[in-house]
N, C-alpha and C positions, 0 to 999 in steps of 0.2 A: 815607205814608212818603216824605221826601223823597229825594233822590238822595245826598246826602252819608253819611246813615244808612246808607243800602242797602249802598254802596260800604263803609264803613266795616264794618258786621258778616257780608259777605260777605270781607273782610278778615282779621278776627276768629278765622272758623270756619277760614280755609285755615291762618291759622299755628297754630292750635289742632293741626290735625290732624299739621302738621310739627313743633308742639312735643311730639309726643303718641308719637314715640316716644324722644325725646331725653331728655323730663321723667318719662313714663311708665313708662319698661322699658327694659332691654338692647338694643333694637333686634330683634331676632332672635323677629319675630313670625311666619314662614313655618311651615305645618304641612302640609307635603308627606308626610314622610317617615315618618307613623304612618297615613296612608288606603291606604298599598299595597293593601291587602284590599277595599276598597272597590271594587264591581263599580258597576251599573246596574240590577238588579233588588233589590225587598224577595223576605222569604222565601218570599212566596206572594202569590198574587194570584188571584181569582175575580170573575167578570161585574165586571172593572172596578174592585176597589177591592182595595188593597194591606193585607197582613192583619201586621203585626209583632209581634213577641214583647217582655215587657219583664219583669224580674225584680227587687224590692224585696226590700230586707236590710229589711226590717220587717215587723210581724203586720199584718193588712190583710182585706177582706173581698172575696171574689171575685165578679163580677157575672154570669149566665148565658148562654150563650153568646148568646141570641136577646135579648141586653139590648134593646128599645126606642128608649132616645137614643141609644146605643151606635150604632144599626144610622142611625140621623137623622143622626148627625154623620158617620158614615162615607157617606151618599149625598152629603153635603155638598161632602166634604173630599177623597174617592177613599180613605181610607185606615180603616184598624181598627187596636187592638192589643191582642193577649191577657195581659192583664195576669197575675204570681202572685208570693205575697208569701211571706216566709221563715215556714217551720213546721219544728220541731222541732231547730232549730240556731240559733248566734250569730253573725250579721250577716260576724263574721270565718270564722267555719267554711266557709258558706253559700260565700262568695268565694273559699273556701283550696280548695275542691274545684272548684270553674269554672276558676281559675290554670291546677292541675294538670291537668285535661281538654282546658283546651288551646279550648273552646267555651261559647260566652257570645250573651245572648240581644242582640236587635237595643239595645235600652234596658237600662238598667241603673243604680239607684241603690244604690251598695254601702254608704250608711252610714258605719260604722267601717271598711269594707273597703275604701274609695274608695281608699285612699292603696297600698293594695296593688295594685288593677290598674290602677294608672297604672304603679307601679313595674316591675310586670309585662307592662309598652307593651300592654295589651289595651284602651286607649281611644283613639277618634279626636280628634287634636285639629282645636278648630272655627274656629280663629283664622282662616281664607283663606276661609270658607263664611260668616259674621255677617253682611259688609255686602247678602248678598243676601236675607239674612231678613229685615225690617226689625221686626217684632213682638217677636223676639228681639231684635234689640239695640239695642232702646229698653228693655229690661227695667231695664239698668241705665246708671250714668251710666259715663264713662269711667276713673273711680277705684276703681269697684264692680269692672268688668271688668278693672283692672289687677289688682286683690285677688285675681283667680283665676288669674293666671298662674303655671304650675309653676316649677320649676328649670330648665327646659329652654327657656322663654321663650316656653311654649305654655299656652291654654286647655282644659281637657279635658272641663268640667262643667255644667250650669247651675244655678244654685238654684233651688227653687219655688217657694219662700213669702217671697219678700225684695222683692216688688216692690208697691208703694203706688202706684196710677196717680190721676192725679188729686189733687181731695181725702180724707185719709183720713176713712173711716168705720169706726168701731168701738165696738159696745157687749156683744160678747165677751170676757174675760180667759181668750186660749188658753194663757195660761203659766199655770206652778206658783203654787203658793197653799195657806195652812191652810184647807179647807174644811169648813163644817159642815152637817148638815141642817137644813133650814127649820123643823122640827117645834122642835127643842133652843133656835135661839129665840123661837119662838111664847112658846113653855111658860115663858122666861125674860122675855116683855114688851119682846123686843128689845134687849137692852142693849148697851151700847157695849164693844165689845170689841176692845183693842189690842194686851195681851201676849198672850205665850208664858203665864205665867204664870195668864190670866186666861180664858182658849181651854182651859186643861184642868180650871180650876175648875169651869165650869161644865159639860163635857162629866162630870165627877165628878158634880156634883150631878144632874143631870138623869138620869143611868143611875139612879142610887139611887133617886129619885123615880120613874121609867119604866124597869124593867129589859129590858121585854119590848115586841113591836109586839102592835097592836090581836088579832092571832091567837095570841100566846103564846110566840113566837117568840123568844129571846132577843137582846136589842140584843147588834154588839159596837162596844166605847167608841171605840175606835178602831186602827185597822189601817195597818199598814205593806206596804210592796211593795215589795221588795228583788231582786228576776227577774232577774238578768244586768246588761244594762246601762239598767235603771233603777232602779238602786241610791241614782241621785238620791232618790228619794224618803224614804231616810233620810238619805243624808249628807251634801248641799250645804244643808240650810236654817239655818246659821251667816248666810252671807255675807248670807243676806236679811233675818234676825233685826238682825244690824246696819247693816241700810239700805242695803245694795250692791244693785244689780241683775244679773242672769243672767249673769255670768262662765261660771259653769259649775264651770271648775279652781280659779277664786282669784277676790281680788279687789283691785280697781284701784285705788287714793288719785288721784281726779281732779287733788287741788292738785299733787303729786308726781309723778305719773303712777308711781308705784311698785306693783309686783305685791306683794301682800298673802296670805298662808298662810292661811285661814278656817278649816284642819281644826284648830291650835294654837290661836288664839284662847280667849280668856278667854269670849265667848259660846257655843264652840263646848262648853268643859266644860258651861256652865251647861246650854243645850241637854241633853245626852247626858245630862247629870244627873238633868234632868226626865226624860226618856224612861225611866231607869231608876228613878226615883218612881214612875211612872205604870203602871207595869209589875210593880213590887212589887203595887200596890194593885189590880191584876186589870183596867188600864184599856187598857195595851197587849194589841193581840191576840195571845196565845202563839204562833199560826200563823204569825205575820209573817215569823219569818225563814226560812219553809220552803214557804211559798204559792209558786203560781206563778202567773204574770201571769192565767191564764184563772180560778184557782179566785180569786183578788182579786177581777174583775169579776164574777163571779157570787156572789160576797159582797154585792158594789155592789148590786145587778141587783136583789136582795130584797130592799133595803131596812133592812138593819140596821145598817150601820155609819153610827155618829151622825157619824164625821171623820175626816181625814187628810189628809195630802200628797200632792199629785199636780199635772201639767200637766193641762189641762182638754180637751187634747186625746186626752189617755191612758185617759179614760175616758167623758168625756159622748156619744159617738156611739156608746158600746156600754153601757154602765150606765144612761147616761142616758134613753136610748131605751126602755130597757126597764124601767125605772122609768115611764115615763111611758107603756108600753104597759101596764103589770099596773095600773095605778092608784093607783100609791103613790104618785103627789104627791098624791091627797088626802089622804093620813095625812103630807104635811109629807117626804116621803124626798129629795128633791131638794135639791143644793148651793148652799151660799152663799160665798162668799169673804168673806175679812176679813183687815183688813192690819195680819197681827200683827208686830209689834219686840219686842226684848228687853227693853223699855223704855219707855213714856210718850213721853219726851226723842228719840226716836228716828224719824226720820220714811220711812216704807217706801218701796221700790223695788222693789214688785214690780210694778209696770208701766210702760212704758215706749213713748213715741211712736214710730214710725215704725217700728214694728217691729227683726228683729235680723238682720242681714247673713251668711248662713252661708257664706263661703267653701269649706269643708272638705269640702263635701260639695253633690252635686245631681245632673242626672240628667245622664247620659250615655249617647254612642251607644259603642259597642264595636266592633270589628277585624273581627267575626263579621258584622257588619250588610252585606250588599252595595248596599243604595243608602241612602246616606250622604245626599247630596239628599232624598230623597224623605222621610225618618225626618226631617230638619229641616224640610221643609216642611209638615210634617204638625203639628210643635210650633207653629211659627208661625202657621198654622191654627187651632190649639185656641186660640191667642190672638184671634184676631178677635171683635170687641165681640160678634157675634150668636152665634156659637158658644160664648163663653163665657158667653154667659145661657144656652146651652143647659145646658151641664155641670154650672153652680151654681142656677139656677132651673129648668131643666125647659121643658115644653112649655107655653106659653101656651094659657088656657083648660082647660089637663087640671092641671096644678102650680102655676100660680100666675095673678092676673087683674092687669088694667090699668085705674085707677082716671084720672078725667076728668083728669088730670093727667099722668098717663104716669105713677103711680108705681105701682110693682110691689106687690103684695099677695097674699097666700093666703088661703082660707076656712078655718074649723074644719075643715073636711074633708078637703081639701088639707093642715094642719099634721099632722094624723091620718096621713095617708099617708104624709107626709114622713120618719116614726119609724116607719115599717113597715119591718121588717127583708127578710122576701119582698116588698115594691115595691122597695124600692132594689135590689136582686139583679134584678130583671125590667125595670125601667122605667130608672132613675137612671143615670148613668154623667159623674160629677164627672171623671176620668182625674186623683185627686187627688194622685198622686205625677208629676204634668208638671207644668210650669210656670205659674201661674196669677196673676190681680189680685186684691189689696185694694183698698180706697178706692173709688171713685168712677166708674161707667159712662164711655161716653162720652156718653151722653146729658146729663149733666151734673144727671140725677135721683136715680138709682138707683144703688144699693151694686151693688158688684160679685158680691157673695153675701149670702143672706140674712139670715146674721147680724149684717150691718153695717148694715141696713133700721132705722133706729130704730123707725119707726112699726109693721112688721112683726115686729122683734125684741118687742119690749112687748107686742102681740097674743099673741103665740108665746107667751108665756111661759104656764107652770101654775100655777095659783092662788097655790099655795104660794110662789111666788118671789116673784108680783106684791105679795102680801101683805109678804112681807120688805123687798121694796126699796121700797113705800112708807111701810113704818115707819121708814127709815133714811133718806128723800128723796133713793132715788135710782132711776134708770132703766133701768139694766144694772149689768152685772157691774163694766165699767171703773168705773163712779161709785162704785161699792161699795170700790172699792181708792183710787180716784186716779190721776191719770196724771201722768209724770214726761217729761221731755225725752232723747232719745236723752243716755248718758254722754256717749261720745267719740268721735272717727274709733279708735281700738280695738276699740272694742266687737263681737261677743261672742268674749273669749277662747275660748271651748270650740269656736268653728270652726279654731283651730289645735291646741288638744290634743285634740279627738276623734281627731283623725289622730296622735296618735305611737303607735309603734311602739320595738321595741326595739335599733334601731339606732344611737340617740344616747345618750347619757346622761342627758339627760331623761327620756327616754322609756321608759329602762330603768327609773329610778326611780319613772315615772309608771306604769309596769307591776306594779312591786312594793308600790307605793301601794294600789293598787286590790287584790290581793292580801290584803294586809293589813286593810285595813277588810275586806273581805268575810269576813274570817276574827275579826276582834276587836269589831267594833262589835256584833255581835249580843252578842258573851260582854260586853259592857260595858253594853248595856242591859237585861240577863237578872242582871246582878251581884249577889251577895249583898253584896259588898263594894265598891261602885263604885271608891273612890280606888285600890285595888290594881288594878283590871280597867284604871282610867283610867290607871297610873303603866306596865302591861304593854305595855298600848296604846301609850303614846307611844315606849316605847324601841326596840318593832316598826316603828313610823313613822319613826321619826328613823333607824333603820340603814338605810331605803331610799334615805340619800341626798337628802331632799326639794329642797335648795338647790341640787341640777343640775337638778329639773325647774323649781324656782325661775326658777332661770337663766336657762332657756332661753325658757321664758314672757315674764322682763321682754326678753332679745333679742327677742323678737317683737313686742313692744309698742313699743317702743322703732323698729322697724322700720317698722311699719306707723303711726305719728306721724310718721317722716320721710318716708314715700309722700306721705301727706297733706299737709303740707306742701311738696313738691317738685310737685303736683299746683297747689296755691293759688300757690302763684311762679309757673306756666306761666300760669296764666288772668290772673293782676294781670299778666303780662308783654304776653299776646297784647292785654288791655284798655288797657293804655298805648299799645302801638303804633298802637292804632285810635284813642286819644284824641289822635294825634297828626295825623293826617289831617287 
């Protein structure tokens, strides 16, 4: 590199950083005044290594206390943390009783509640403490990290899952999807299946022809999960039907940048229409609106249910596992995706590169934590290249082996293990709600976790799949759908309405939204009469106001296009000045 270069992009970065908070943010990046509580010691500490508390507003599976990696990464790192995940309460509940106690665990990802204990100053902001992480704040880029700045001109959060290191690697679809079982199209010769329309034909025909599994058992056609807040799984598959991708609340007209209502949509009747077709004819499961998240997955778990909706992370590491532990992917019980539209003409969006950016929500240290230091350096930690093949690969030579090339691979025995429910409890310990990579080692070999291993994912797979996706030519799941380019610098709205609340008037409306479907769309898919249940429906919907949550949605969109933009001005400004040297 010559000297002009050097001089110049050493140029580059310093005005970058001066432009960075002139372009970036208000200025008023200081986070003194929310670590008062912050001592010097974690909550505990034995022969040397520092033991933290961390509490997830999600269902989750707990690891023993004598986990194996757990105890490897803690000789590693000097630290531990006893993780435990919300039961028997909702995400805001869970948070509503921590508030009022006044006491909160050292970590903390609140979910839907995040927005409350911010509001409630029970989170530390990290904005003075990043430049000495350096693991953490390479997570994101400097537009990523402005995205999480509150009202107050402070960071309080991190995300987990928004970070692509490297190249990506992905042959998982962890999002939502109509899925089917492998068996329904064995039995069908594999056909190409694109609609809505065409996705319950055949799940009709095929119950008829196979009512029951190999033991007598009776299929059910297909099932819904409505549990709280993943109600998604009935009532957002509008915006996907017509080719939007994961908004979440609504959807985007990229030429327009206009927020778009998918629950009124003319797809969205058709949709709900079918549902209540399919449900006449004994194909929706009666239980659906009344299951709760555990008895769904143990629907899953046997093997009966020929399909449904769902994100692939909602259930393949608990259904999935256990399908493939009883043996039912030989009789075909394992999911397929398929990327149905409302239409031929219609081209899907249900996947999407580079993954989805969640502002709204990530983990956080809390007011309660007394070394603030050490709970950072301990995330930062779990990011290092070798400790993070701990968490997602395991122990070499016991979880996974190393091929004359350095690429990581498992045995049949090893894959075996790996879906054992008592080894992951005794041995495994992913710490899958901190911070972690997709993409690409630093090795510059090897996925960052297994399932982005092509050659290992394909291995991995059970018969039944491999069979599917070579009748379709394809390799994984993403080939199975297709993959699309990140929308927009918007992208994903539902990191800003997961968090409202009923203090705006969006958010009031967005409260009594959610209300309303939970109360009308079962009585509309159950309808003797649909156009009456559909006509009840809409004038319930339409009195909540929709167009304040409307609103406030396109102001946030609107908002975060001109970050983005005021961001690309600072770097074309700091790159002229350099071009000027």
């Amino acid at each position: 590199m010559n000297k002009k270069r050097l001089v110049s992009m050493l140029l580059v970065s310093a005005m970058t950083a001066a432009l960075f908070t002139g372009c970036g943010s208000d200025g008023n990046q200081t986070s003194g005044d929310s670590t008062t509580s912050a001592g010097t010691n974690s909550t505990t500490e034995e022969a040397g290594i520092k033991e933290f508390t961390a509490f997830f507003a999600v269902a989750g599976s707990e690891i023993n206390d004598d986990n194996e990696v757990q105890q490897l990464i803690a000789e590693k790192v000097g630290a531990k943390v006893k993780e435990t995940w919300l039961t028997g309460q909702t995400a805001d509940e869970a948070v509503g009783t921590m508030i009022a106690g006044g006491e909160y665990p050292d970590f903390i990802e609140g979910q839907t509640g995040t927005k409350q204990l911010y509001e409630a100053g029970a989170l530390v902001a990290l904005d003075d403490y990043l430049d000495d992480y350096p693991n953490i704040k390479n997570l994101f880029t400097d537009l990523e990290w402005e995205k999480l700045r509150q009202e107050d001109g402070h960071i309080y959060w991190i995300p987990q899952f928004s970070c692509i290191k490297n190249e990506e690697k992905v042959c998982t679809h962890n999002d939502e999807a109509f899925w089917i079982q492998a068996r329904v199209l064995k039995w069908a010769d594999y056909p190409e299946i694109r609609t809505m329309d065409q996705y319950f034909d055949l799940i009709e025909k095929y119950n008829a022809a196979n009512p029951t599994m190999e033991d007598g058992t009776a299929n059910i056609p297909y099932t819904i999960l409505c549990d709280d807040w993943r109600y998604f799984c009935l009532e957002n598959a509008p915006q996907f039907l017509d080719g939007y991708p994961n908004d979440g609340s609504c959807m985007v007209d990229p030429e327009t940048l206009t927020v778009l209502d998918y629950n009124t949509s003319d797809t969205a009747v058709k949709y709900f229409k079918k549902l209540n077709e399919e449900y006449q004819k004994g194909i929706v499961d009666p239980e659906s609106f009344t299951q709760s998240y555990d008895e769904y997955i143990s629907k899953l778990s046997t093997g009966r249910v020929l399909g449904m909706i769902d994100q692939w992370w909602d259930f393949a590491y608990t259904a999935g596992d256990a399908i493939k532990q009883a043996g039912l992917d030989a009789q075909g019980c394992d999911y397929i995706p398929l990327p149905i539209t409302i239409d031929e003409s219609v081209k899907n969006q249900w996947h999407n590169a580079g993954g989805a950016f969640n502002s709204g929500s990530g983990l956080a240290i809390t007011v309660s934590c007394k070394d603030v230091p050490g709970a950072l350096k301990l995330i930062n930690d779990l990011l290092d290249q070798d400790i993070h093949n701990l968490r997602f690969w395991g122990v070499e030579g016991v979880d996974y082996e190393v091929d004359e090339n350095g690429e990581f691979y498992r045995t049949p025995e090893q894959r075996t293990q790996a879906s054992d429910t008592e080894y992951k409890a005794s041995h495994m310990c992913s710490y899958s709600y901190f911070p972690q990579y997709n993409g690409t080692s630093d090795d510059g070999i090897n996925a960052n976790k297994p399932d982005g291993q092509a050659r290992e994912f394909f291995d991995g797979l059970n018969d039944d799949v491999k069979e599917a996706f070579q009748a379709y030519g394809a390799e994984t799941y993403v080939e199975m759908l297709g993959t699309n380019e990140a929308p927009g610098e918007w992208y994903p709205m539902w990191s800003f309405s997961n968090n409202f609340n009923t203090s705006t008037p969006g958010g009031m409306a967005w409260t009594k939204i959610g209300e309303v479907k939970h109360e009308y769309l079962p009585q509309v898919v159950m309808a003797a009469d649909f156009d009456k249940a559909w006509a009840d429906y809409m004038d319930a919907y339409n009195a909540c106001k929709p167009e304040d949550f409307i609103s406030e949605l396109q102001a946030e969109l609107d908002s975060r296009m001109e970050l983005a933009a005021k961001f690309k001005y600072c770097l074309l400004y700091t790159s002229d000045a350099a071009d000027e040297l």
